[in-house]
C-alpha angles and dihedrals in degrees: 000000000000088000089064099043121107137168090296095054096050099045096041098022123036103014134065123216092241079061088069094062080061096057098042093053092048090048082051101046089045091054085047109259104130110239106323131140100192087048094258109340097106131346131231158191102200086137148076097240104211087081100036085053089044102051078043103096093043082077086054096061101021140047119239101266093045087044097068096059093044085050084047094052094044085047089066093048096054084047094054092036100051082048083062102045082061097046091052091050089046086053095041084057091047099250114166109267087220097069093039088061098046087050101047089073087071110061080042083063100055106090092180079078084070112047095114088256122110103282103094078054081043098058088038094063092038086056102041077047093054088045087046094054096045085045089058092042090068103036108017091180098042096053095028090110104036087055084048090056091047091051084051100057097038100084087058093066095048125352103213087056083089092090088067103054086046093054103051097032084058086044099053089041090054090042094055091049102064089044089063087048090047089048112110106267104265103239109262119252113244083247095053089043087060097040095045113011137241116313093240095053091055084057096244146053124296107267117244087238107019120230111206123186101256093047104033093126088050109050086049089060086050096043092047092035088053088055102109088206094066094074090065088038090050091040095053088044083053107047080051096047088046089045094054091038090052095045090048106041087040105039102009102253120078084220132060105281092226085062092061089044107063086041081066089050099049090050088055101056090044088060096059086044100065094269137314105292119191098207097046091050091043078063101042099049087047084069097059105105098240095048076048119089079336087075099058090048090055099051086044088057087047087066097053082082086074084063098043088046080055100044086043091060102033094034114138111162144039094256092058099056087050095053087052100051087048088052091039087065092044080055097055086045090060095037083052090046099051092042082058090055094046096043081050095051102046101035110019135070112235083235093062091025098069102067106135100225086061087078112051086126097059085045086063099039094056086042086059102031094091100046087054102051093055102040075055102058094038084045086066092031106065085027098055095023105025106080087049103045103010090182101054096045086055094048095048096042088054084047085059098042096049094041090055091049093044093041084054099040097060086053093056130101109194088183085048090105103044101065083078084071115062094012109119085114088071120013103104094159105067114046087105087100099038086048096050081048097062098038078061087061089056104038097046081061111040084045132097107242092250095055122134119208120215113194130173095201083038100156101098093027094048090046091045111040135083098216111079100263114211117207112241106179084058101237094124092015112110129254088269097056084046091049100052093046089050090053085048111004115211104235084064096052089047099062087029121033108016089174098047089048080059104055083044101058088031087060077066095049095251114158096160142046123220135176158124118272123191118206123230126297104275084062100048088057100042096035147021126268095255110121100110119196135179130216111196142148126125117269152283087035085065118117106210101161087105128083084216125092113208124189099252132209098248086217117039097213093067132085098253099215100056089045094064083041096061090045106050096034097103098055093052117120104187129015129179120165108318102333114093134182142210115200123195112167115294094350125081136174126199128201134196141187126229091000107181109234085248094064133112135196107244104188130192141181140190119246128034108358104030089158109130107247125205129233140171121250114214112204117216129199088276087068083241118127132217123203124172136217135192114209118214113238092257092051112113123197148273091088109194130189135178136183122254136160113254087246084058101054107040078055097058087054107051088029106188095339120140112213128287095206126006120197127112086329133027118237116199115187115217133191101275093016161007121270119207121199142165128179130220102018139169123210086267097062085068101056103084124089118255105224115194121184118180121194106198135206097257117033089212087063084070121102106258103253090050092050098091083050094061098217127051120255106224100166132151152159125281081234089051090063119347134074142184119250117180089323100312110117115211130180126173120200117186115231115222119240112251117093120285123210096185138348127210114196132170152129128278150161127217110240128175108297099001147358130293101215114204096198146343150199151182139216123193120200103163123027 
């Protein structure tokens, strides 16, 4: 997978663009600017800084664009590291390997592990904790001191993973503690017999650490103070308290400003809400996927304390204590991940509460979940019917063991991971990133050389460009920026007090705007986010009161259009008429002049793949128009693109076809596939599923696991392969290359107990 990546995947695929405020603060800090992501304007701590301190070395060997793939690469080793951390605790525990195995396939399919954010740092130090606590568990005094360390550190990766370390540290304090009660009573000294009496006339056993009456307060700082367990516990309370000291006394906050920042933001949006309301965002952010099904794991998991609290006063045996230590860190996953519903739920807005790499600890939790159920059960089982019926108990214990594998290892996808390579054909969600890339190229050449970018999605155009790029969401921006939009937040000086929101963003030197603009939502569904648009003159003559950024003249006596022209002209690789194209790898931009608001992009390339492509103009104050396009790896230049009216180029298409099937929508087959259009169309007529069944000529031609079936399922969604054009709605499916007798094809919607299906037809090829 790493060996097929290139500049495309790891802007659109396996990095976010949030990623990309990582990597410019660690090229900054390597070239010696402290913590800033605008290279000294302000300075910020809108990061967990284990990662950023990590991916830090990798700008002192590499340049920007050979870093990423050497971040990439590092990424994957802390992932599988951090796998085998685990896998070293489980077996130290004495988990079955089997069902480690059959397990492990399941954190390798969660891609949200590899976005470029903390989370590969995250499920290292979960891991190294896991190995820690196991460690301690059989030899308390020996590896006292290194699970300190790692409850130390585990705050810096992500702060609210103290409540792991917490968790599991108190545990373990608690846990030792009644093992000391439980201790058999040490035999008084005759000295201790005259000064206290005898144990029996006190009316108890003697007490491990005895607190008489002049030195109570005192025997119970021994008592707690001997406790080996204190050290990792004191060693989780300090990392938090350091981490607090070092954020307040550096940047001002004792939290990451970005934190706080998205707390503003989620005020804000109650507010315009009505108010913030507990119970309705208790039932908000229970819709978010992760504090879904993942919730009640993790409150399952939560009573499994009740089972460590058991074990911990019943306990006989070494395996025991091992199995407990394993369970004791299940137990800190599911704490951390209910303190991160809880933090979600008082403080956070669902909307900035759902990002993926938030909920590494419920990944490994699920991956895990399994294995632990059935170590569990064969756990009681050869403890409570082994000794009687030693057989049976084995039996039943390896029917456990093989049904649990078996039972993972038909949910899992080994090639999961692999559609995020090779998949510009269908990828229509994260072109964000390649979008903002491309927009760079422009911008570093339209641009006086002092200019200085402001950008509120800045992660891809800060890392990118050469002019210094000021956050403007404050994420990355320092405790000062947060605090003066607090005082006077910016959306409201942008539909308010244009002239005041300029002095504001000109205190921090900005002279243009930058950013990334979706179209509406026939166009999310139907295309990527990649129309990128600029909004820039120098202030005070801006005007920021829109949410739309449009590509400016920088000089407003100039026609805007030949400006750009003159300027981009060098970097043009194909021109024809007024449709110009920049080509960068796999990634290509077109621009047009006078586009009308109906037309489309329609691209092409020599070589594999020389099938026209959509996509959506998007027309900016200039009267140019950007489109983007993302080449598949076996694409080869020239690119070309030209500009056609939706009616056009479904016409070039179907040619002078009739039909093949009219119904609600007319299906043309053509000579490699099937064309699907309806005109006119509203966004509804979209949201049923396509299905598309194909009997062919000879049933052996059939993939191996259709062949009982007798014909081939080819289904799909209207977002996988159509889009709406000026109300025209269009969708292309390819046709495989055996021979085909006869297709069915339709739309449907899954009901209770069966389809409904909205229409239907049939093509027969062969009688």
């Amino acid at each position: 997978m790493l060996a097929r990546f290139d500049l495309v995947n790891l802007l659109r695929d396996v990095n976010r663009d949030d990623a990309f405020y990582y990597f410019q603060i660690a090229y900054n800090l390597a070239e010696g600017r402290f913590s800033t992501f605008d290279g000294g304007i302000t300075r910020t701590n809108g990061y967990h800084p284990l990662w950023l301190l990590l991916i830090t070395p990798f700008y002192w060997v590499f340049d920007k664009e050979a870093a990423l793939f050497g971040i990439k690469a590092f990424e994957v080793m802390l992932i599988a590291g951090g796998a085998a951390l685990v896998v070293a605790a489980a077996r130290l525990a004495r988990l079955p390997w089997i069902l480690l195995f059959a397990a492990l396939p399941m954190l390798y399919q969660q891609h949200n592990l590899f976005l470029g954010m903390e989370a590969a740092a995250a499920l290292f130090m979960l891991g190294l904790f896991f190995l820690a606590v196991m460690l301690y568990v059989r030899d308390s005094h020996r590896w006292r001191w290194p699970l300190a360390a790692v409850a130390f550190s585990l705050p810096w990766v992500r702060l609210e993973y103290v409540a792991i370390s917490l968790a599991v540290t108190a545990a373990l304090c608690l846990i030792e503690w009644s093992r000391r009660e439980r201790a058999p009573s040490p035999q008084p000294s005759p000295v201790e017999v005259e000064a206290l009496g005898a144990p029996e006339a006190r009316g108890g056993r003697f007490p491990l650490l005895p607190l008489w009456e002049k030195g109570r307060v005192r025997g119970l700082a021994r008592s707690v103070l001997s406790i080996r367990a204190v050290v990792p516990f004191f060693g989780a309370v300090a990392g938090l308290l350091v981490y607090f000291a070092y954020n307040g006394i550096v940047f001002g906050g004792i939290t990451p400003v970005s934190g706080a920042t998205k707390r503003m933001w989620s005020q804000a949006w109650w507010d315009n809400e009505g108010g913030y309301s507990l119970v309705q965002n208790f039932r908000d952010v229970l819709q978010i996927p992760a504090f879904d099904y993942e919730l009640l794991v993790a409150l399952e998991v939560c009573a499994y304390f009740v089972l460590v609290w058991w074990f911990a006063r019943r306990s006989k045996n070494r395996k025991d204590w091992l199995l407990l230590g394993f369970l004791l860190c299940v137990f800190g996953l599911a704490v951390g991940h209910l303190a991160k519903f809880a933090q979600t739920v008082l403080t956070v807005h669902p909307f900035w509460g759902k990002f993926a790499w938030y909920f590494t600890p419920a990944y490994l939790l699920l991956t895990l979940l399994i294995p632990v159920r059935c170590y569990v059960a064969i756990h009681f089982i050869r403890r409570f019917i082994g000794p009687r019926r030693p057989l049976a108990a084995n039996i039943v214990s390896a029917g456990i063991v093989i049904g649990g594998a078996a039972f993972l290892l038909t949910k899992a996808d080994f090639t999961g991971p692999f559609r995020y390579v090779d998949s510009a054909s269908e990828s229509t969600y994260r072109n964000y990133e390649v979008a903002s890339h491309m927009g760079v190229q422009v911008m570093d050449r339209v641009l006086p050389g002092d200019s200085v970018v402001g950008s509120w999605d800045a992660g891809v155009i800060g890392y990118f460009s050469r002019f210094p790029v000021v956050n403007l969401d404050g994420l990355v921006n320092s405790y000062d920026f947060y605090r003066a939009r607090n005082r006077y937040p910016y959306w409201q000086a942008r539909k308010e007090v244009p002239a005041a929101a300029s002095a504001f963003y000109q205190h921090y030197g900005v002279t243009w705007f930058a950013n990334v603009a979706g179209g509406d939502l026939n166009v999310k569904r139907g295309f990527a986010l990649d129309n990128v648009m600029f909004e820039g003159t120098l202030f005070p003559e801006s005007d920021v009161s829109g949410l739309r950024f449009k590509l400016w003249s920088y000089s407003p006596t100039r026609d805007a259009a030949d400006w750009f022209w003159q300027r981009m002209e060098p970097q043009f690789d194909y021109r024809s008429g007024n449709i110009g194209v920049i080509v960068d790898g796999r990634m290509a931009q077109a621009f047009v002049g006078d586009c009308a608001p109906d037309e489309l992009a329609v691209w092409s390339w020599t070589g594999a793949g020389d099938e026209p492509l959509p996509k959506a103009w998007t027309q900016t104050q200039t009267g140019l128009c950007a489109a983007t396009l993302v080449l598949p790896h076996d694409a080869s230049p020239p690119v070309r693109a030209e500009a056609m009216t939706a009616g056009d180029y479904i016409a070039r298409l179907v040619g002078d076809r009739e039909p093949a099937i009219r119904s609600d929508w007319d299906v043309y087959l053509v000579e490699n596939g099937l064309v699907y259009v309806k005109e006119p169309c509203a966004l509804a007529d979209t949201e049923a599923t396509f299905f598309l069944h194909l009997y062919p000529v000879d049933v052996n031609d059939l993939p191996d696991g259709r062949k009982r079936h007798g014909f081939d399922n080819l289904d799909f969604y209207f977002d996988q392969r159509g889009a709406i054009f000026d109300g025209i709605c269009m969708a292309r499916a390819a046709l495989p290359e055996y021979d085909i007798a006869r297709i069915g094809t339709g739309q449907y919607v899954p009901v209770d107990g069966g389809y409904n299906h909205f229409w239907e037809g049939e093509i027969r090829l062969v009688e």
